[in-house]
N, C-alpha and C positions, 0 to 999 in steps of 0.2 A: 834867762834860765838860771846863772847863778843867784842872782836875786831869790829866786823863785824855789833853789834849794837851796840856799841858807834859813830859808822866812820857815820852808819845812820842816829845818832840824830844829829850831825854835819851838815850832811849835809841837813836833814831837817828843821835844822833852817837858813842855809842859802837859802832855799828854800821858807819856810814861806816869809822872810824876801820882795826874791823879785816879789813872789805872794800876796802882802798885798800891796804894792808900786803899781802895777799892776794892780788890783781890785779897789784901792781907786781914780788910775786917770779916767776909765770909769767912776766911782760916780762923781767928781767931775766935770767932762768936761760935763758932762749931765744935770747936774745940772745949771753949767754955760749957758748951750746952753736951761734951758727952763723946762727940765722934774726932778722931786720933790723924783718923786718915789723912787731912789739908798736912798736918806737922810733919807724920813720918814720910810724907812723897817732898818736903823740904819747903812746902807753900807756906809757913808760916811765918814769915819774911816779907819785911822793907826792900831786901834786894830786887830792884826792878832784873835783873836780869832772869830769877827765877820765874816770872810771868809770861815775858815772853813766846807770844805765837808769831814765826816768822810770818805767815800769811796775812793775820788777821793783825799785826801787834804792827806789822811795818810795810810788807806789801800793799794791803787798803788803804792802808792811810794816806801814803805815798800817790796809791792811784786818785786819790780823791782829791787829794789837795792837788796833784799836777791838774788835771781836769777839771778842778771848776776855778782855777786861775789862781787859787791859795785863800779861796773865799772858805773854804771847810775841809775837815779834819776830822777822821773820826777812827777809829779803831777798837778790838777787843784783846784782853789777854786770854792766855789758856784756861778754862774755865779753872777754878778749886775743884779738884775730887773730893763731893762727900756721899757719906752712907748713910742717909736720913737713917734708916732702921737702927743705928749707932747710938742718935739723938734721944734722949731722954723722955722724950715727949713727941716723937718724929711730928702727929698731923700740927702740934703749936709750934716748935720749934724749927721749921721748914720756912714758916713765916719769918722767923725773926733773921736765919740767917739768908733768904731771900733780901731784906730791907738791911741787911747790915750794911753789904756796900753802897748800895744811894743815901743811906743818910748819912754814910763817912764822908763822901762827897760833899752833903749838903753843908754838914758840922765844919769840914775843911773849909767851906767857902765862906762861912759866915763868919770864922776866926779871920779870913783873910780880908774878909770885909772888915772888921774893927782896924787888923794893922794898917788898911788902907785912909783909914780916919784920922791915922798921926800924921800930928804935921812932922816930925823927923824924918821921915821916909822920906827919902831924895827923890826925885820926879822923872828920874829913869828907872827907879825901881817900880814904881806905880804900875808902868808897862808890867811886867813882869807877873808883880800880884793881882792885876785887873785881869791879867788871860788867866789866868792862874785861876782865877775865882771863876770867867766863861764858862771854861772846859769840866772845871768838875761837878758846874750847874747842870751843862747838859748831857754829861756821862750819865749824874743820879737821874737823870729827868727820862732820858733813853731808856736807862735800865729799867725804870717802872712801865715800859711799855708790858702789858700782859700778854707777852705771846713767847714761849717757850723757844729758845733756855733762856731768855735776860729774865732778868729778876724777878719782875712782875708776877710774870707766869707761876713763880714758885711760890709767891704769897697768896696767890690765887688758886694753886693748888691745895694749900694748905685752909684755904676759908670753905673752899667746897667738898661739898660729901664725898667720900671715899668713893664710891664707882663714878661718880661725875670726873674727880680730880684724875682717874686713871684711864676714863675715855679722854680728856683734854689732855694730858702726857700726849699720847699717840700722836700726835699733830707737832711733836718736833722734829722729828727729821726735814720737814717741810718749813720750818718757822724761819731760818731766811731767806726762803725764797717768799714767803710770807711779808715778812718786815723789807724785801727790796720791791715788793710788789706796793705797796702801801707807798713806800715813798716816792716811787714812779708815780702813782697817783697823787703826791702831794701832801701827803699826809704830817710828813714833819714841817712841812712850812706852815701851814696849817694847824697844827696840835701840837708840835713839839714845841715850834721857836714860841708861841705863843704863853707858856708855859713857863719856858726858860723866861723868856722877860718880864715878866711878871714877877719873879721869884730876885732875880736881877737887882728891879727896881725898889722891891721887898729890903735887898742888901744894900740900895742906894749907892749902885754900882751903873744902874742902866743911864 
């Protein structure tokens, strides 16, 4: 069991790490695009502790990695507060800051992939940058699931017509019972991991 919570505080920091990366490019691309709100509530910040949802940020994670033996890891921070309407272009720029955090994720990993190509980098750090590259592959890969609130959904609100995009809203209150329902069915062994390695192997990481 100490094994088993050390391996988790590991991996939760390499989790914080790239949910703080994640979080801070929504604030930031929103910002840039117009709306104030992620800045003035303090989200516009590398401080992992401003992200922070006790439940979701460290109690799931916790439960998931004690129960499936420390095979996975997963977690969300508090979403960013934004006010599309704020946005300059709310139905185009909803897209963009939908997509900001998975491809900060992506961008983070593929930089980690190059530092992982030097041979300088000592061979305990390797460890380190290889989860390191894992976790923010399948953070951005998760987030692009389209179902309301991960990111997906908000680019996909943003590509569908205005009464389409605001019947498909209505469906979040219910999106993770949604998204635990799909993976009871398999769906991320299935669609996600397959994805993730893919993308992995893309970094010449798999």
């Amino acid at each position: 069991m100490l094994e088993l919570i050390i391996s988790f505080l590991i991996s939760f920091f390499f989790l914080m790490i790239a949910m703080t990366v994640h979080e801070f490019s929504h604030a930031f691309v929103a910002y840039k695009l117009g709306d104030n709100t992620a800045k003035y509530s303090g989200r516009l910040t590398l401080n992992p502790l401003s992200h922070i949802d006790p439940v979701w940020t460290f109690i799931i994670p916790l439960f998931l990695f004690i129960s499936t033996g420390g095979q996975f890891i997963f977690g969300a921070a508090k979403p960013v507060p934004i006010n599309y309407w704020a946005l300059r272009n709310p139905k185009r720029d909803v897209i963009w800051v939908g997509l900001s955090g998975p491809l900060a994720n992506f961008i983070l990993a593929f930089l980690l992939s190059l530092l992982l190509k030097a041979h300088f980098i000592p061979e305990n750090f390797r460890f380190i940058i290889d989860s390191l590259i894992v976790i923010n592959v399948i953070l951005g890969v998760f987030n692009l699931i389209p179902i309301p609130p991960l990111d997906g959904s908000r680019v996909l609100m943003g590509l569908l017509p205005e009464n389409l995009a605001a019947q498909y809203a209505m469906i979040e209150p219910f999106g993770f019972i949604i998204i635990i329902l799909l993976f009871s069915m398999g769906a991320f062994r299935f669609f996600i991991l397959p994805l993730v390695a893919l993308i992995l192997e893309l970094l010449g990481v798999a």
